[in-house]
C-alpha positions, 0 to 999 in steps of 0.5 A: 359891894362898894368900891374900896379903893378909888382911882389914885389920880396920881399925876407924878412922874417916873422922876426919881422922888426928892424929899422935900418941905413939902414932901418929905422922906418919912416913916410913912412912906417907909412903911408905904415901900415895905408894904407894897415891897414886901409885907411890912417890917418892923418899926425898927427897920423903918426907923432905920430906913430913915437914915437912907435916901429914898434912892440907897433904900430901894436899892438896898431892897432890889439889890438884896433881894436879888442877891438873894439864893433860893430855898435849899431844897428838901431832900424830897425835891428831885424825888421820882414817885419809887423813891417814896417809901408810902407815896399817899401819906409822905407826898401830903407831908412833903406838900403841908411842909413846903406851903409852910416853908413858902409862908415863912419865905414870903414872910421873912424876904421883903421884895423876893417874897413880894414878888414870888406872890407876883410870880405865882399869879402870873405864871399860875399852876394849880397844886390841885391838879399836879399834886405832888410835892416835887413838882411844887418844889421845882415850880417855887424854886424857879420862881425864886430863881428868875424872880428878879432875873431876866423875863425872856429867860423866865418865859424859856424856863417856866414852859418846860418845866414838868409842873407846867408841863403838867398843868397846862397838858403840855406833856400832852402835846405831841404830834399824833395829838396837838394840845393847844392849851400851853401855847394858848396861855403862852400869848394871852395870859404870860407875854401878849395879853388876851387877843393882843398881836396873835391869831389863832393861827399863830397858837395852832403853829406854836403847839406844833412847835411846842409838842415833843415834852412827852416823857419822863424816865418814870413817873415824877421824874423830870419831863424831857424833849424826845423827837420821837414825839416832836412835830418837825414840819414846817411852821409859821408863827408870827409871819416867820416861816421854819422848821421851828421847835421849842427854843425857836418859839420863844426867840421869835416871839421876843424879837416879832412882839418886843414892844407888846411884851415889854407893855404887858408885863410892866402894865402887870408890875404897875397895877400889882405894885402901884395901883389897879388903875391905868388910865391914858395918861399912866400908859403914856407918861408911866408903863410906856417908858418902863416897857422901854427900860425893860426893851433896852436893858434886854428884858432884865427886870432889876433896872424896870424895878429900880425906875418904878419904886425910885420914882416921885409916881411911886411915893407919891401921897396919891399912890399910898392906900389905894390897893386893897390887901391880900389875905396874906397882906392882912395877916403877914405885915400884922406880923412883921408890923408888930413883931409878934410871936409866930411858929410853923404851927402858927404859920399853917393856921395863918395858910389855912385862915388865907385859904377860907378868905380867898387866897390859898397858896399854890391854888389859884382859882384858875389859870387867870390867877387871883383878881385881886384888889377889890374881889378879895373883897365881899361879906363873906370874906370881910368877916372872915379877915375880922376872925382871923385877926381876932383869932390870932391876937386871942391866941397871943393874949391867952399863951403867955405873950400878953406882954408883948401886945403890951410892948408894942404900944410901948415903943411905939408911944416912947411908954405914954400914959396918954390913952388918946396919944396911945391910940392914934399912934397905935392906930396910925402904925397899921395904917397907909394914911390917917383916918379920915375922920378926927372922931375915928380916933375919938371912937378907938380911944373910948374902946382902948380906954374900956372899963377904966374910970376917967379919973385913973386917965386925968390924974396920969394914975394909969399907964402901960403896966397895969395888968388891965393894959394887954387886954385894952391893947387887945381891944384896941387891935381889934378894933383897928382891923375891922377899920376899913382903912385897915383892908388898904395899903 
């Protein structure tokens, strides 16, 4: 398939962005913030955002989201498996329950949501292979807690936490039996990068240092450390030689690869939030000052956060629609970005629908996570995202909610009656830049405007009451998501 999204060329710096004449703070890079921050927003919290400086709105944005407490838990959350009254039907309810609570969280918490869709493909489990509903809910719930919080700490945590435990058969790592698989993904996928400042010794001493997480009190029950099963002899992990354990692991590997660490995470926040190409000069005059911001604040995230999206890099006209959109973009900020009608049941089908089109919350294909961008990408899947947005505005224009397809187009235009004006705003509201081409409008406006007779349009006879008017917005919504531009943002 054809590249979507090329190279940004985007030459700005990590300065804080200035609205200027020529570069002025407008909806457009609202939108730009709300899509890449979280997963759209109304056009009422655009307009809002105006009144801001581009400075006040980030901070808003990360220091909300920060503040923000985590999900309360079920009342199956800590379950063992003998609290279960019929384990097999009641763990499958528990689990369908909390993939549509995530939905509605990752909806509904701009960058906390945003970045617990980072945070499942960086620290990835698979549902599939763990498959008990407690475990997905402790796992999501670390994920909202350290979201925003100290990275190092984030590390400690999600490697003894019993989904992790789990999947990556650290609860199989003892010292009869050496399971080098968590130490393995430790380096290469969650801290280092593959083959970047580890040898195979290191990963070889470092499940030793990791064995111990074998026992629970009883099945589903939390995994704790037992000596027992801990190899307590002498290791040498990163030139450093003692009798390590679990906590030692983690301080060595922050203190003796400070610098890669620090690279390598904020090479993955600037290709998730910026743009999927790195070249020498971002990894010079961009991700090498981040690393130093997250080295100098201690590996606290919110300070690296705030530099990147305050920044001219970050709002500049060149980083605007050079990502392609997840499943879950496609379909959430259409949601958010229209404002229209959605329930859990809605929300499970929006889950499922993702599912088919590759992205299936909690299941990653594999322990690398989703690749993103240009792979979610192929005919198969193109087609795909066209039915679900179909499928949902059908669904609108059939259950009563017509009108409020209708109510869109007329806030947005001020209640125009002009069916070209209608259609370029219309169209422009879902998209990270114009249409390249003046005739892209003329082909929308001939769709939107439909059966009507010209003449209705010349006189200014027709408008946005006409009973026709929710069927041609249903058109015209149409027709915008099949737009290639709309698969960007």
């Amino acid at each position: 398939m054809e590249t979507i999204a090329n190279s940004s060329c985007n030459t700005s710096t990590l300065a804080p962005y200035v609205p200027s004449g020529a570069n002025p703070w407008n909806t457009s890079k609202i939108k730009h913030v709300y899509r890449r921050l979280g997963f759209g927003a109304s056009q009422a919290d655009v307009d809002a955002a105006l009144a801001l400086s581009p400075g006040q709105f980030i901070d808003n944005l990360v220091d909300s989201a920060f503040s923000l407490p985590p999900t309360t838990a079920p009342f199956w959350g800590n379950y063992v498996v003998s609290d279960f009254t019929d384990f097999e039907p009641e763990n499958e309810q528990y689990i369908a329950e909390w993939r549509i609570q995530s939905g509605n969280d990752l909806i509904s918490e701009d960058l906390r949501g945003r970045l617990i869709s980072f945070w499942m493909n960086h620290f990835v489990t698979e549902l599939e292979v763990y498959s008990y509903s407690p475990y997905l809910y402790q796992y999501y719930n670390i994920l909202q807690t350290h979201a925003l919080g100290n990275f190092k700490d984030f590390v400690h945590d999600i490697g003894i936490n019993s989904t992790m435990l789990l999947y990556l058969n650290g609860f199989e790592n003892t010292n009869f039996n050496p399971n080098e698989n968590y130490a393995r993904e430790l380096y290469e996928l969650f801290t280092l990068g593959e083959g970047n400042g580890y040898t195979e010794t290191d990963i070889t001493e470092t499940a030793r240092a990791l064995t111990g997480y074998n026992h629970w009190a009883e099945p589903g029950a939390p995994i704790y450390f037992d000596t027992s099963t801990h190899d307590a002899g002498e290791k040498t992990i990163f030139g450093q030689t003692g009798f390590w354990g679990y906590d030692d692991v983690i301080n060595i590997l922050f203190q003796e690869r400070t610098n890669e660490i620090a690279v390598f995470i904020c090479s993955k926040l600037y290709t998730f939030f910026v743009s999927p190409e790195v070249d020498a000069t971002i990894e010079q005059d961009i991700i090498q000052p981040l690393a130093q911001t997250l080295v100098n604040n201690n590996f606290e995230l919110v300070p690296v956060l705030k530099e990147l999206f305050k920044s001219e890099h970050f709002f500049d006209e060149r980083a605007l629609g050079v990502v392609v959109k997840s499943p879950f973009d496609v379909i959430f900020s259409f949601v958010n970005e229209t404002g229209f009608f959605y329930d859990d049941t809605l929300m499970d089908a929006f889950i499922y629908a993702s599912s088919l089109i590759g992205q299936d919350i909690f299941d990653p294909p594999d322990v690398s996570g989703w690749q993103r961008d240009e792979t979610w990408i192929n005919s198969s899947t193109l087609t795909g995202r066209w039915q679900l947005m179909e499928l949902y505005v059908d669904f609108l224009f059939d259950n009563g909610f017509e009108f409020t397809l209708v109510d869109l187009a007329r806030e947005l235009t001020n209640d125009s009656n002009d069916p070209e004006f209608i259609t370029q705003v219309m169209v422009d509201h879902f998209m990270a830049k114009e249409l390249h081409s003046p005739g892209d409008y003329v082909i929308a406006t001939d769709i939107f405007k439909w059966d009507i007779p010209q003449n209705y349009y010349d006189q200014g006879l027709w408008n946005l009451s006409w009973s026709e008017a929710p069927y041609q917005v249903v058109l015209l919504l149409k027709h915008i998501a099949r737009m290639p531009e709309f698969q960007l943002k």
